[in-house]
C-alpha positions as YAML, in Angstrom:
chain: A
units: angstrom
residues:
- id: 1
  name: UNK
  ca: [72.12, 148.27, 23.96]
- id: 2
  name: UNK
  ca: [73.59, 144.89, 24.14]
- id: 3
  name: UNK
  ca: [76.36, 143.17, 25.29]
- id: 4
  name: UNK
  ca: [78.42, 143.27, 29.01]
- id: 5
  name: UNK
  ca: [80.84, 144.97, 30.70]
- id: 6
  name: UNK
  ca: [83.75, 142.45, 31.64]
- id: 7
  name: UNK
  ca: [86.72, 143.99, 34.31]
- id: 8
  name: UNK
  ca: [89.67, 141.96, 34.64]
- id: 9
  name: UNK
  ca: [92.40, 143.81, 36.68]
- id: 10
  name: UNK
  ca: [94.96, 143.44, 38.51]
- id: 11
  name: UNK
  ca: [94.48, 146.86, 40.26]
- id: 12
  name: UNK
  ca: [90.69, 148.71, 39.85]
- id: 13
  name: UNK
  ca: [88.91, 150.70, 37.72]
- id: 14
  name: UNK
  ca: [87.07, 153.70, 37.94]
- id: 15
  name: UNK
  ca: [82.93, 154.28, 36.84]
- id: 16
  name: UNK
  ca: [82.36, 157.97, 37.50]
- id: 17
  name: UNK
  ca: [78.70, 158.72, 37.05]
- id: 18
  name: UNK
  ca: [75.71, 161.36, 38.80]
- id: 19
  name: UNK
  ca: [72.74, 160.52, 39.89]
- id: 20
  name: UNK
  ca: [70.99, 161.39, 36.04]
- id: 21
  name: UNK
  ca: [73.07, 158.15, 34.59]
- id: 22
  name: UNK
  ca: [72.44, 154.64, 35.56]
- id: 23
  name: UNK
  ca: [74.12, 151.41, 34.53]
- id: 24
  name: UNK
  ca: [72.20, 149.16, 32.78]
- id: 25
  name: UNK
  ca: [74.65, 146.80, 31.04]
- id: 26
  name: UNK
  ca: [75.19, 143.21, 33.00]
- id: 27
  name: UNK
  ca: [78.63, 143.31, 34.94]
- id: 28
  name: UNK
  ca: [80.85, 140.90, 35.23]
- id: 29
  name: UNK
  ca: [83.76, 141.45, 37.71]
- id: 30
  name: UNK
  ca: [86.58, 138.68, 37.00]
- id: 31
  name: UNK
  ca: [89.48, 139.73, 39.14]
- id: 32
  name: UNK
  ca: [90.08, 143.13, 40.74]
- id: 33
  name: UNK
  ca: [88.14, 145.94, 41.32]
- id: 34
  name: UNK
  ca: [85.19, 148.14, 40.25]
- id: 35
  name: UNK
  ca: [85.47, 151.77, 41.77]
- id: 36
  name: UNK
  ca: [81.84, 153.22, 41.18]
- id: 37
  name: UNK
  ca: [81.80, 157.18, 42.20]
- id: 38
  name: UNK
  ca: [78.07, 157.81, 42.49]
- id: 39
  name: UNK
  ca: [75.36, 158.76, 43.05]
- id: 40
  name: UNK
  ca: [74.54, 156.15, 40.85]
- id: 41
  name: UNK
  ca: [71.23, 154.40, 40.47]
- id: 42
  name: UNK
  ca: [72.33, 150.56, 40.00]
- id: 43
  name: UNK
  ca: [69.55, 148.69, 37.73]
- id: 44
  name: UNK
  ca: [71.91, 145.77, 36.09]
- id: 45
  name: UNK
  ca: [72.94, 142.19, 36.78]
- id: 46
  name: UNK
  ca: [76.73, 141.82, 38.57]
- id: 47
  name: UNK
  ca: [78.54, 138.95, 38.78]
- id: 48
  name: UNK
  ca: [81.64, 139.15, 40.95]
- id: 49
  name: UNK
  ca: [84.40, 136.64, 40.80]
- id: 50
  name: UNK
  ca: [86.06, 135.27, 44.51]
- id: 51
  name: UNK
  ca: [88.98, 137.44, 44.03]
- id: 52
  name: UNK
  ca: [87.02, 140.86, 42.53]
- id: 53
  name: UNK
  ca: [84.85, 143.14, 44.76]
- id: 54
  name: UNK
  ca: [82.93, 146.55, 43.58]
- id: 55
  name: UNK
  ca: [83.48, 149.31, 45.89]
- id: 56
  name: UNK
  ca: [80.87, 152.14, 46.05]
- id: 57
  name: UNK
  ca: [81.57, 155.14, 47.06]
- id: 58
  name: UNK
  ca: [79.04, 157.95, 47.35]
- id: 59
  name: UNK
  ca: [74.98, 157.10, 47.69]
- id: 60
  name: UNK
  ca: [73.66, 154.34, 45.42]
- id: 61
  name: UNK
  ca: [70.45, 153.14, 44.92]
- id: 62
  name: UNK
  ca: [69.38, 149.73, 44.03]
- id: 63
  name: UNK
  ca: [66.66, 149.85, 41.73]
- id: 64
  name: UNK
  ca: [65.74, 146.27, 40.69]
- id: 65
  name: UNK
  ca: [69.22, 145.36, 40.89]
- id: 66
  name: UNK
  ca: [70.94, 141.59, 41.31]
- id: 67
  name: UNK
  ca: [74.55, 141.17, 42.68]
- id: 68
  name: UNK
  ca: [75.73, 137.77, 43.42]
- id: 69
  name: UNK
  ca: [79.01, 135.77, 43.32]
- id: 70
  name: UNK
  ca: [81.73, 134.70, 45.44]
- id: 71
  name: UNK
  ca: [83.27, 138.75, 45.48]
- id: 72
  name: UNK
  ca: [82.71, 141.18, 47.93]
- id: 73
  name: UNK
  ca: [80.58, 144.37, 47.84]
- id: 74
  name: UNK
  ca: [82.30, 147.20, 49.67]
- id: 75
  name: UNK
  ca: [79.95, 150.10, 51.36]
- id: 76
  name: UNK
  ca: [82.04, 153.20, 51.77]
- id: 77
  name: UNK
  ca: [79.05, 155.15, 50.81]
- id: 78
  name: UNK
  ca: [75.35, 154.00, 51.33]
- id: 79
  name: UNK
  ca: [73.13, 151.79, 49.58]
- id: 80
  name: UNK
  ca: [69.54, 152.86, 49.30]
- id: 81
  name: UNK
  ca: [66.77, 150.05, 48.39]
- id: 82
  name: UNK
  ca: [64.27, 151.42, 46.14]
- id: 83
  name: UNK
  ca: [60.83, 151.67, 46.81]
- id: 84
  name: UNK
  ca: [58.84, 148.98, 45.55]
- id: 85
  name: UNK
  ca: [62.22, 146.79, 43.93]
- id: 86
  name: UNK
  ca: [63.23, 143.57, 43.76]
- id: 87
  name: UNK
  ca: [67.08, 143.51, 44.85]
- id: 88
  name: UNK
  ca: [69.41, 140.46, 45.18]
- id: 89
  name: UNK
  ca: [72.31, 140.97, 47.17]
- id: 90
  name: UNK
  ca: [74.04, 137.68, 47.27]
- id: 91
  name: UNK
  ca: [77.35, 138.64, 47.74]
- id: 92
  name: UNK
  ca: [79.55, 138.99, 50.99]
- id: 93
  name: UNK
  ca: [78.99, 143.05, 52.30]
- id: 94
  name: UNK
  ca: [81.82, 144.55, 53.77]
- id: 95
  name: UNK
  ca: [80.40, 147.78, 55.65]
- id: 96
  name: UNK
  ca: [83.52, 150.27, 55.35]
- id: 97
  name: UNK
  ca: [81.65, 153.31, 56.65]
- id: 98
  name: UNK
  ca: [78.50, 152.93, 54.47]
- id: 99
  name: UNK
  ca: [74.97, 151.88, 55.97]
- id: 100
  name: UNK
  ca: [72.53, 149.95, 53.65]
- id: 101
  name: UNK
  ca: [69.03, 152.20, 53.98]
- id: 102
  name: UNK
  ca: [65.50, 152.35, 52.44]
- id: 103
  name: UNK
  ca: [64.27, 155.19, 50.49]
- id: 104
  name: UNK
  ca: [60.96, 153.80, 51.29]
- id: 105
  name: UNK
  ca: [58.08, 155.79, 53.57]
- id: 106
  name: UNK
  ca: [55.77, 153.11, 53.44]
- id: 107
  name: UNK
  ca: [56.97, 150.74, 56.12]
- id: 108
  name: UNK
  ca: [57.15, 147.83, 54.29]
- id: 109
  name: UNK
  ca: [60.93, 145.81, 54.72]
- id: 110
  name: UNK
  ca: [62.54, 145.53, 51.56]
- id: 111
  name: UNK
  ca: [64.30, 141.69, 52.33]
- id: 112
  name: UNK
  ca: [67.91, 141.18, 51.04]
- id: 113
  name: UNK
  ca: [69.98, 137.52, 51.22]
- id: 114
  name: UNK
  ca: [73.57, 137.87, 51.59]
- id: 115
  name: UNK
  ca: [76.40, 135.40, 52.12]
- id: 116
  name: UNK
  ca: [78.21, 137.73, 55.11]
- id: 117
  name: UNK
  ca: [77.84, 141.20, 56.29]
- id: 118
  name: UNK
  ca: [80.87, 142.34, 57.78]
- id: 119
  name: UNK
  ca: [82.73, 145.32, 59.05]
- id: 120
  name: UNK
  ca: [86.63, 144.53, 58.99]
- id: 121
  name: UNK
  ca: [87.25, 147.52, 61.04]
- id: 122
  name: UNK
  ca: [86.33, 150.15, 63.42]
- id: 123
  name: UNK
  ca: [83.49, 151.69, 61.64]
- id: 124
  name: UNK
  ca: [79.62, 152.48, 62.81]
- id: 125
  name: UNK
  ca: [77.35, 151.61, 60.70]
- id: 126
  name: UNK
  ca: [73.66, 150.89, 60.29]
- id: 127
  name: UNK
  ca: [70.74, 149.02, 58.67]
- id: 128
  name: UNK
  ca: [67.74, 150.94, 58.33]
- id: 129
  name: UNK
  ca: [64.33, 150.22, 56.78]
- id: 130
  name: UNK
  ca: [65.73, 146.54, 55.49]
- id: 131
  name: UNK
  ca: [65.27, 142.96, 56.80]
- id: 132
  name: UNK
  ca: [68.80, 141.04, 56.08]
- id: 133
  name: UNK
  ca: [68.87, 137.72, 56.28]
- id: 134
  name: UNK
  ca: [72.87, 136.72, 56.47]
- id: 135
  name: UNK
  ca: [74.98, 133.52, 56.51]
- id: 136
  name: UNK
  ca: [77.93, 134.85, 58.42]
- id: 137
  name: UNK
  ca: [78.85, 137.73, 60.18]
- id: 138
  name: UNK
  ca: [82.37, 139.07, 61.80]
- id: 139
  name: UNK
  ca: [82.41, 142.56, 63.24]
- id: 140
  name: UNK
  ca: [85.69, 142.64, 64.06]
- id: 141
  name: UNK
  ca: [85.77, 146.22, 66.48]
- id: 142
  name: UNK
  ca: [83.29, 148.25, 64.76]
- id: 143
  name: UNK
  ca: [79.66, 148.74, 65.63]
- id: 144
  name: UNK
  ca: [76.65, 147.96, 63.56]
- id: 145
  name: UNK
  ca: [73.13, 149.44, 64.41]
- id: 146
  name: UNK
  ca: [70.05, 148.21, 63.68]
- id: 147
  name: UNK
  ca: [67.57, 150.91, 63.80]
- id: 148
  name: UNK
  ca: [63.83, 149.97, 65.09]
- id: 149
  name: UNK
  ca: [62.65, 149.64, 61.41]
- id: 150
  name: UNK
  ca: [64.72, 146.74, 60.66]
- id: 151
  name: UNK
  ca: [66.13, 143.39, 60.91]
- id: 152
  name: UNK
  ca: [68.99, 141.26, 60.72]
- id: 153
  name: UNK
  ca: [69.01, 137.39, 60.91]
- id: 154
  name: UNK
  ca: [72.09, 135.98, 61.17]
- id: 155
  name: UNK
  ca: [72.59, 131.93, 60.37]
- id: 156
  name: UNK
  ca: [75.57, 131.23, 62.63]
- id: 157
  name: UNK
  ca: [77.37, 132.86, 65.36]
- id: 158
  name: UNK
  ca: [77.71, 136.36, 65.65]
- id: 159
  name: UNK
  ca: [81.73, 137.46, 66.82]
- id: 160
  name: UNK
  ca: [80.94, 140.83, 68.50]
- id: 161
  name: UNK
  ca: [78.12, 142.68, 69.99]
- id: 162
  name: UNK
  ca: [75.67, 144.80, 67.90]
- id: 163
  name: UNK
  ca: [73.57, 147.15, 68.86]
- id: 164
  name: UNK
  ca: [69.76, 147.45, 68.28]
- id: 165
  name: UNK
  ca: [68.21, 151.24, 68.74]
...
């Protein structure tokens, strides 16, 4: 199969998909939103606009997956880095409810680069399992937790206190 799948919205669109379907196709997100309803096992190439984000809702996992842009990727359900995967996350995160896990068992910290990792309300969330190396961050009343098997490096100042467990 060949070819991409282009959204241009004004409002969003819906991907409903279980855990036995993947997407595969490249994704390019030029204005609006992508819904995904997973579990859906994310193994393409997205490319999100500055005004488009992709919301995910349920448990993803990134299996050799690269996201980048000027958009924003919205956690309302987890994202789980494969086990032995190469994963680009070079988008700004927006943590509404979701935490960004491992699936891994074998200790070794799968490293994602994003441009900010947010949470833009009053959510708790957590990193698990992941090193996360971030330009920006702005938590504006929620809490973020960064469990023992993990780590988060943050390039300027941080606007609210984390906590580490």
């Amino acid at each position: 199969v060949t070819g991409a799948i282009n959204v241009k919205t004004t409002g969003s669109v819906s991907i409903e998909s279980d855990a036995t379907s993947s997407i595969i196709l490249p994704v390019n997100v030029l204005q609006g939103s992508l819904v995904l309803n997973g579990p859906t096992p994310l193994k393409n190439k997205m490319a999100l606009a500055s005004n488009a984000n992709v919301v995910l809702n349920g448990t993803h996992t990134a299996i050799n997956c690269d996201i980048s842009g000027d958009g924003t990727l919205q956690l309302v359900g987890d994202l789980s880095i494969a086990t032995s995967t190469s994963c680009n996350i070079d988008v700004n995160v927006d943590l509404i409810g979701g935490n960004i896990l491992s699936d891994s068992t074998d200790s070794v910290l799968r490293s994602l680069n994003m441009k900010s990792i947010n949470i833009p309300s009053d959510f708790s969330n957590q990193i698990s399992g992941v090193s996360i190396r971030a330009l920006n961050a702005s938590i504006t009343s929620g809490t973020l937790t960064i469990a023992s098997d993990a780590k988060l490096l943050i390039l300027s100042d941080l606007m609210a206190p984390i906590q580490n467990s």
